[in-house]
BALOBA-1460 file (C-alpha; in Angstrom, 3 decimals):
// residues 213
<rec num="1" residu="x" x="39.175" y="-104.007" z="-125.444"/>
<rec num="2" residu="x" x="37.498" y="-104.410" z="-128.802"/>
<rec num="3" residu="x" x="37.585" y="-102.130" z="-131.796"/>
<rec num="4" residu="x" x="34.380" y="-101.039" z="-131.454"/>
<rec num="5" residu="x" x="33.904" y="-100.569" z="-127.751"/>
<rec num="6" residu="x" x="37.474" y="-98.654" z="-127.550"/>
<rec num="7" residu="x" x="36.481" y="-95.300" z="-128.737"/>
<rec num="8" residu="x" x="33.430" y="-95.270" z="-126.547"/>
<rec num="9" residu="x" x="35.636" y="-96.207" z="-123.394"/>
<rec num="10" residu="x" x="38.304" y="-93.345" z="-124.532"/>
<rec num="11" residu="x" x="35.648" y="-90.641" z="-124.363"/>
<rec num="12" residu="x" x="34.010" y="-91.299" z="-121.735"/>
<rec num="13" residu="x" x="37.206" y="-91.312" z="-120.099"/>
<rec num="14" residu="x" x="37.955" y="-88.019" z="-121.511"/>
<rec num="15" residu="x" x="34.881" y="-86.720" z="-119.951"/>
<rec num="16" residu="x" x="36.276" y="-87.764" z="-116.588"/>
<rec num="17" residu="x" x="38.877" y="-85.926" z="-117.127"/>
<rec num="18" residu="x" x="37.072" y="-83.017" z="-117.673"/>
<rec num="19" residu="x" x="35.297" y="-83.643" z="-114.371"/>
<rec num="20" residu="x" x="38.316" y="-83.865" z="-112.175"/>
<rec num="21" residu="x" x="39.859" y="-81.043" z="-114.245"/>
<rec num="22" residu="x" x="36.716" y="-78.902" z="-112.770"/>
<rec num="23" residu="x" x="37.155" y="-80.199" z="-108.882"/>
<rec num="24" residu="x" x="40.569" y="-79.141" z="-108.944"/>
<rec num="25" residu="x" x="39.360" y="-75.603" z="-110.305"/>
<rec num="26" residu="x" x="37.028" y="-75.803" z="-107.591"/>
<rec num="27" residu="x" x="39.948" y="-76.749" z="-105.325"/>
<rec num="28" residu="x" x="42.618" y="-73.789" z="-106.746"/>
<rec num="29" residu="x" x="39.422" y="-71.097" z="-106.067"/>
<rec num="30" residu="x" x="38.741" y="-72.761" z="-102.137"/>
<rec num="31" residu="x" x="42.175" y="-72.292" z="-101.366"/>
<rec num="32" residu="x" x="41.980" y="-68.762" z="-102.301"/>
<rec num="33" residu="x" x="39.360" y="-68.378" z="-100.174"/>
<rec num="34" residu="x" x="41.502" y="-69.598" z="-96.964"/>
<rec num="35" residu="x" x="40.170" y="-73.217" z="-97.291"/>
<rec num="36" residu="x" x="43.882" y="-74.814" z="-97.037"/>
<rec num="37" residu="x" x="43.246" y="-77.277" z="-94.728"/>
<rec num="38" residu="x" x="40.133" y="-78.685" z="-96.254"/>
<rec num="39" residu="x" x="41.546" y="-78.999" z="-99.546"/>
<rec num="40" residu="x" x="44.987" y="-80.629" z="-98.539"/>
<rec num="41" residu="x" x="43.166" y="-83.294" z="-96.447"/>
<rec num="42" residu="x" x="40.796" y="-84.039" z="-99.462"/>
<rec num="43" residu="x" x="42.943" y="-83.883" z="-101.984"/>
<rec num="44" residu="x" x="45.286" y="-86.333" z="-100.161"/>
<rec num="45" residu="x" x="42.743" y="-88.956" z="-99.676"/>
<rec num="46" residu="x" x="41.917" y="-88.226" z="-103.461"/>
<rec num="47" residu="x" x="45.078" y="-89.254" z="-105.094"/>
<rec num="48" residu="x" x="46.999" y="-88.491" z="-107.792"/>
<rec num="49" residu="x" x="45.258" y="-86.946" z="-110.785"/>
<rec num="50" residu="x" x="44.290" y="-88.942" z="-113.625"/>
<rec num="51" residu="x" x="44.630" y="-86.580" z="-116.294"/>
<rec num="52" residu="x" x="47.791" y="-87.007" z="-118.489"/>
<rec num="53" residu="x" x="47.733" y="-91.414" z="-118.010"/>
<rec num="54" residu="x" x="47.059" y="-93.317" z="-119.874"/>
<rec num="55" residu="x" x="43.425" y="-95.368" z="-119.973"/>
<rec num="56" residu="x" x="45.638" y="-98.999" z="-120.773"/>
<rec num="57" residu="x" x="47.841" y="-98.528" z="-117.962"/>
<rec num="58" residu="x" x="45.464" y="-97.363" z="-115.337"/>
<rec num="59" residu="x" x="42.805" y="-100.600" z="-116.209"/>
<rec num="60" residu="x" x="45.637" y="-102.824" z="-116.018"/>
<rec num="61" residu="x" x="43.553" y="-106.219" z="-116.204"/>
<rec num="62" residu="x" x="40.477" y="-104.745" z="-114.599"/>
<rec num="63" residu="x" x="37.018" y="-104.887" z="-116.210"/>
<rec num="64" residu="x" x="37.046" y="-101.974" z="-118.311"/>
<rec num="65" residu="x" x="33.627" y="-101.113" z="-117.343"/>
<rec num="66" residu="x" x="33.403" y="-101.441" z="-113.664"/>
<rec num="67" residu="x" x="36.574" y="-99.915" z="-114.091"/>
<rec num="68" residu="x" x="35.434" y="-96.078" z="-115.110"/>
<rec num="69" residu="x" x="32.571" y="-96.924" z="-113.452"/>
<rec num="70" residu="x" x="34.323" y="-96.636" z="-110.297"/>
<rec num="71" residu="x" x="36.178" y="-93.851" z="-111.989"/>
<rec num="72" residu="x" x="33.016" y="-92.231" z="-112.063"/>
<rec num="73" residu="x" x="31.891" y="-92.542" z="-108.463"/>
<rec num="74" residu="x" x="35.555" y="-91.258" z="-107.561"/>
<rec num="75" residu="x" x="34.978" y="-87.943" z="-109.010"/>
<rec num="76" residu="x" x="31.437" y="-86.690" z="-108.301"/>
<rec num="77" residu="x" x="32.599" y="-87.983" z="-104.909"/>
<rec num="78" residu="x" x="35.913" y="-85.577" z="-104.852"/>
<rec num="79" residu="x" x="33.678" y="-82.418" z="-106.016"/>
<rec num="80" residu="x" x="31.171" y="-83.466" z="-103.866"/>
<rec num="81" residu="x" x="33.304" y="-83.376" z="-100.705"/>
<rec num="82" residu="x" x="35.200" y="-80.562" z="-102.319"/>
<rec num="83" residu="x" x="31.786" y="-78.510" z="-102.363"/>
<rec num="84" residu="x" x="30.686" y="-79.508" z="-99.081"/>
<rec num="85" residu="x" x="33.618" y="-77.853" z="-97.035"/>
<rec num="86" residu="x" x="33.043" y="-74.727" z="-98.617"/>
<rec num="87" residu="x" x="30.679" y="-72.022" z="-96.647"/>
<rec num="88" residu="x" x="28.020" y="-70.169" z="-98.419"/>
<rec num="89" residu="x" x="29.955" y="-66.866" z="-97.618"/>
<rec num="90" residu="x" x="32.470" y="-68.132" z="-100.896"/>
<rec num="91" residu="x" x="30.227" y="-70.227" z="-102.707"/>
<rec num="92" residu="x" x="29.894" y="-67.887" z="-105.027"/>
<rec num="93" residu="x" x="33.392" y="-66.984" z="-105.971"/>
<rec num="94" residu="x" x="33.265" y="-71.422" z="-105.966"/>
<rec num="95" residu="x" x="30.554" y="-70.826" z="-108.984"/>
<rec num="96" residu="x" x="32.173" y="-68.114" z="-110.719"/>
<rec num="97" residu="x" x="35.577" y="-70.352" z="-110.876"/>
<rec num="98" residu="x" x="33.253" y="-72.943" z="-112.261"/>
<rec num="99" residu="x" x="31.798" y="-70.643" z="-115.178"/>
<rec num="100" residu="x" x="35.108" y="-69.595" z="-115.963"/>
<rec num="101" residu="x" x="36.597" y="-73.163" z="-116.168"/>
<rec num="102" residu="x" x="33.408" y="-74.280" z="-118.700"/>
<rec num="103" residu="x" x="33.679" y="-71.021" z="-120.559"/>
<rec num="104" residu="x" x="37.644" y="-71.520" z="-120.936"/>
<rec num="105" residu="x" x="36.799" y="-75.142" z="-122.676"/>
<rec num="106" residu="x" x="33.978" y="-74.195" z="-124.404"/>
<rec num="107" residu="x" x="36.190" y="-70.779" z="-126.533"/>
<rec num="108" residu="x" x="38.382" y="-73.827" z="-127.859"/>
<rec num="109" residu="x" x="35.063" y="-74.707" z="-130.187"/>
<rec num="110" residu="x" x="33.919" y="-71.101" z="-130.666"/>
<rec num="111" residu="x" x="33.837" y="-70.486" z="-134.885"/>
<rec num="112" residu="x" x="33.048" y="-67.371" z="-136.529"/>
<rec num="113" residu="x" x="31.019" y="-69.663" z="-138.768"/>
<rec num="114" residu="x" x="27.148" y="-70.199" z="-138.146"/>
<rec num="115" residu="x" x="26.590" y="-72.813" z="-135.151"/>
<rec num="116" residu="x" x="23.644" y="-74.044" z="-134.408"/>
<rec num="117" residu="x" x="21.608" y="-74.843" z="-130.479"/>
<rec num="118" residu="x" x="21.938" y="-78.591" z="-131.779"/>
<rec num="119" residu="x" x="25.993" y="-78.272" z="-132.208"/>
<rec num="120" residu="x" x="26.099" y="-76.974" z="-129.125"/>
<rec num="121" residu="x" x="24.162" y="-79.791" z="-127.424"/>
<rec num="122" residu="x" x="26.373" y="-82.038" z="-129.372"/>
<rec num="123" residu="x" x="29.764" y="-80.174" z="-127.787"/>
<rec num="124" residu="x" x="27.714" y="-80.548" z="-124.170"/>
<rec num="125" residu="x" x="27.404" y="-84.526" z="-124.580"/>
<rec num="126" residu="x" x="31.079" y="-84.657" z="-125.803"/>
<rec num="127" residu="x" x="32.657" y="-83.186" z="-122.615"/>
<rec num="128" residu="x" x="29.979" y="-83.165" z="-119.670"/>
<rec num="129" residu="x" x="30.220" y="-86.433" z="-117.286"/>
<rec num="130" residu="x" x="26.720" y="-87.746" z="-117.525"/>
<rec num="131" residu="x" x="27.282" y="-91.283" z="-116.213"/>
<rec num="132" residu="x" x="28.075" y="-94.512" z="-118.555"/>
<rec num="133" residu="x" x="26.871" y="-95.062" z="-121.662"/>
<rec num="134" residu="x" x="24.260" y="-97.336" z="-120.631"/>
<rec num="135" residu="x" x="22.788" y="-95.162" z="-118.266"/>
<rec num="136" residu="x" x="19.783" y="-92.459" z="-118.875"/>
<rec num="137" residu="x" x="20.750" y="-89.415" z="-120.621"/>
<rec num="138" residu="x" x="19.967" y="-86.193" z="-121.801"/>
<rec num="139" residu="x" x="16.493" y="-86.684" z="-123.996"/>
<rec num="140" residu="x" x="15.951" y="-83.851" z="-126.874"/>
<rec num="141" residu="x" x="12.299" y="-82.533" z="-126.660"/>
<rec num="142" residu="x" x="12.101" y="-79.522" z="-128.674"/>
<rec num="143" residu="x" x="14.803" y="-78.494" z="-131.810"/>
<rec num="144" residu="x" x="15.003" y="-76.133" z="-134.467"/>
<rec num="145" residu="x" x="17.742" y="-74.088" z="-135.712"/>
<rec num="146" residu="x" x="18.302" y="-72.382" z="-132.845"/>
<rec num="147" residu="x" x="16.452" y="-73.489" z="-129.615"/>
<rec num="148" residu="x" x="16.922" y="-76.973" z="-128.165"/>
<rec num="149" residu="x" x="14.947" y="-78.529" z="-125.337"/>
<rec num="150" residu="x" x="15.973" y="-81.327" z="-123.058"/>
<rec num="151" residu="x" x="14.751" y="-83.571" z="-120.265"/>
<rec num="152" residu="x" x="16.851" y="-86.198" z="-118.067"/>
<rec num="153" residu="x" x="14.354" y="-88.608" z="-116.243"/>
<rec num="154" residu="x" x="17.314" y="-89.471" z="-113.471"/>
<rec num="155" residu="x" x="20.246" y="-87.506" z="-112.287"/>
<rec num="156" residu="x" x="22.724" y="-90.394" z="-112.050"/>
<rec num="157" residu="x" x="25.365" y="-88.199" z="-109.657"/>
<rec num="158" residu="x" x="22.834" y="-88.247" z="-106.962"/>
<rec num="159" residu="x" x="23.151" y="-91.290" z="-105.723"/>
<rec num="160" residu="x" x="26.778" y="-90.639" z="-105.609"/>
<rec num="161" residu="x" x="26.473" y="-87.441" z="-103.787"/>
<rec num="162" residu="x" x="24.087" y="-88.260" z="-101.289"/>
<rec num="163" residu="x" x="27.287" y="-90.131" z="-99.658"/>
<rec num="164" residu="x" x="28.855" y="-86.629" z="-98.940"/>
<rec num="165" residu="x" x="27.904" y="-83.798" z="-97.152"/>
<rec num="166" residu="x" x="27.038" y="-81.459" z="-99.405"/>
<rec num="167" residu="x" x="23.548" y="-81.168" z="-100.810"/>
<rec num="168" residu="x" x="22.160" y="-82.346" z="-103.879"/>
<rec num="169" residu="x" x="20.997" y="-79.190" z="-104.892"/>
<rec num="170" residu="x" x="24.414" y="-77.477" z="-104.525"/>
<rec num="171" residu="x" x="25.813" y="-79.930" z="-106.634"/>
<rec num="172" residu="x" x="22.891" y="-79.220" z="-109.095"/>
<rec num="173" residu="x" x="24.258" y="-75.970" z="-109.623"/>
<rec num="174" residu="x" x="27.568" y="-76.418" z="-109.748"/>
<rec num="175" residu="x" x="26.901" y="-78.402" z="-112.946"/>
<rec num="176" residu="x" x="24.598" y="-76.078" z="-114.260"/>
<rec num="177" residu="x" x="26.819" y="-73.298" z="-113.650"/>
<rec num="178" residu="x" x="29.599" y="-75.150" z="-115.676"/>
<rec num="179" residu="x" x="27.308" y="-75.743" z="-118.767"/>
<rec num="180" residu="x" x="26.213" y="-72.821" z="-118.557"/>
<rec num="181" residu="x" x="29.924" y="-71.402" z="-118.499"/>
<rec num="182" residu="x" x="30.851" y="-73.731" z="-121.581"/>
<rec num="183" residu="x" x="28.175" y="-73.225" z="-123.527"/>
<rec num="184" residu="x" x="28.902" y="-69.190" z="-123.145"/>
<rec num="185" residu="x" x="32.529" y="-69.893" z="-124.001"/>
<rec num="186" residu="x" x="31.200" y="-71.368" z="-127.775"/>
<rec num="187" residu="x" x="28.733" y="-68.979" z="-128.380"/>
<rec num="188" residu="x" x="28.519" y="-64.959" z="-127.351"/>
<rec num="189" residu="x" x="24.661" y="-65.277" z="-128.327"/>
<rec num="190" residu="x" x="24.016" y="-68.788" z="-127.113"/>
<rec num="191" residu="x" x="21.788" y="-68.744" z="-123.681"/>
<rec num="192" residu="x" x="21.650" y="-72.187" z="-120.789"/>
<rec num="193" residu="x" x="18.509" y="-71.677" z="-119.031"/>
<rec num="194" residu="x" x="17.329" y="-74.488" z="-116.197"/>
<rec num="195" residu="x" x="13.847" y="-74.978" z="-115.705"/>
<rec num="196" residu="x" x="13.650" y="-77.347" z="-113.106"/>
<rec num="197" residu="x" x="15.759" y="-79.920" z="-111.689"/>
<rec num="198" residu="x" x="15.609" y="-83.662" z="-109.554"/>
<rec num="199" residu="x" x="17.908" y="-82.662" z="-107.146"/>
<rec num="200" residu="x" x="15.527" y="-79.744" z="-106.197"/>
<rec num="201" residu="x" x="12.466" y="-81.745" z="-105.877"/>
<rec num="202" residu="x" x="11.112" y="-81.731" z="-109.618"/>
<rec num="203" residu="x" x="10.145" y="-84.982" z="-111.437"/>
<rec num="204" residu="x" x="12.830" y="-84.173" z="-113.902"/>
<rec num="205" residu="x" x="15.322" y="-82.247" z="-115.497"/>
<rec num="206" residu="x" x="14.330" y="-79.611" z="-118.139"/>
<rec num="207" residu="x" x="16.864" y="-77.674" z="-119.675"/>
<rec num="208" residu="x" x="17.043" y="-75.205" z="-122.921"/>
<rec num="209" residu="x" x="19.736" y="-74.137" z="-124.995"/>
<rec num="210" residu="x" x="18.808" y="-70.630" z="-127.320"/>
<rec num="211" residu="x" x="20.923" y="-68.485" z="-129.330"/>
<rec num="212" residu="x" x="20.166" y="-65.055" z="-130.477"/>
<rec num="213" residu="x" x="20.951" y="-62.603" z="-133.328"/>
């Protein structure tokens, strides 16, 4: 791979790392909950994790980009399936192991110095799995020192998890839940709020990041 495309190809690598990380969270909290069976048999079909390989050796001579592209697909697929054996009776002990995995990450950037609602948008896009580089992203609508607003036109996971299960709108806020967790973990005034989302029916994504006194 070229100088210049490398870097790009290590982090977003990195930020499927940080995905599967999360659906094994998610899998460590179902098992608590009694959900053995569900987890061993989708785990299994899973694989070995990635995290801890190297990039080189697992492309071997594949295209590097349909490569992590399919790298992609494999893990909103695993948390996907992961989230769709659990019952809504421990769903929510599912989202609080989610917070507390994004909050976890998130206290490795926490500084006593000042930090502003763009830094932390900044630490979101360096860790959160939005799809490739090519596709649509986060969009900033709204910034000053501390407020941030942001739209995404197209949830790119959906058309991945619309092959499991589990509903689009769990999935939703699952990720939500985790940004909202990492963000927390950087900042003890900094606020996620959700205003609407795709995967529950709105035309798009609008998001805020604040931070208080």
């Amino acid at each position: 791979m070229s100088a210049f495309l490398g870097p790009i190809h290590y982090q977003l690598f990195n930020k499927i790392i940080c995905s599967e990380d999360r659906s094994f969270a998610i899998a460590s909290a179902m098992e608590k909950c009694g959900k053995d069976a569900e987890v061993m048999s989708i785990l299994t079909a899973y694989g070995e994790k990635m995290a801890n390989k190297e990039l080189a050796d697992l492309v071997g001579d594949n295209s590097i980009h349909n490569f992590l592209y399919g790298l992609i697909t494999k893990v909103d697929l695993l948390e996907a399936q992961l989230i769709g054996a659990t019952d809504d009776s421990n769903y929510q002990q599912i989202l609080d192991a989610v917070q507390a995995h994004g909050s976890v990450l998130g206290q490795k950037f926490k500084t006593n110095k000042d930090i502003s609602a763009e830094n932390i948008f900044q630490f979101v896009r360096d860790y959160y799995l939005e799809g490739m580089p090519c596709d649509p992203g986060a969009e900033v609508k709204e910034l000053d020192q501390n407020r941030l607003t942001f739209n995404r036109r197209c949830c790119n996971h959906i058309p991945n998890w619309e092959y499991t299960t589990c509903s689009n709108s769990k999935m939703c806020t699952i990720h939500n839940t985790w940004i909202k967790g990492f963000i927390s973990g950087i900042s003890d005034t900094a606020e996620y709020i959700l205003h609407s989302s795709i995967a529950d029916g709105a035309t798009k994504c609008t998001a805020e990041i604040k931070l208080g006194s």
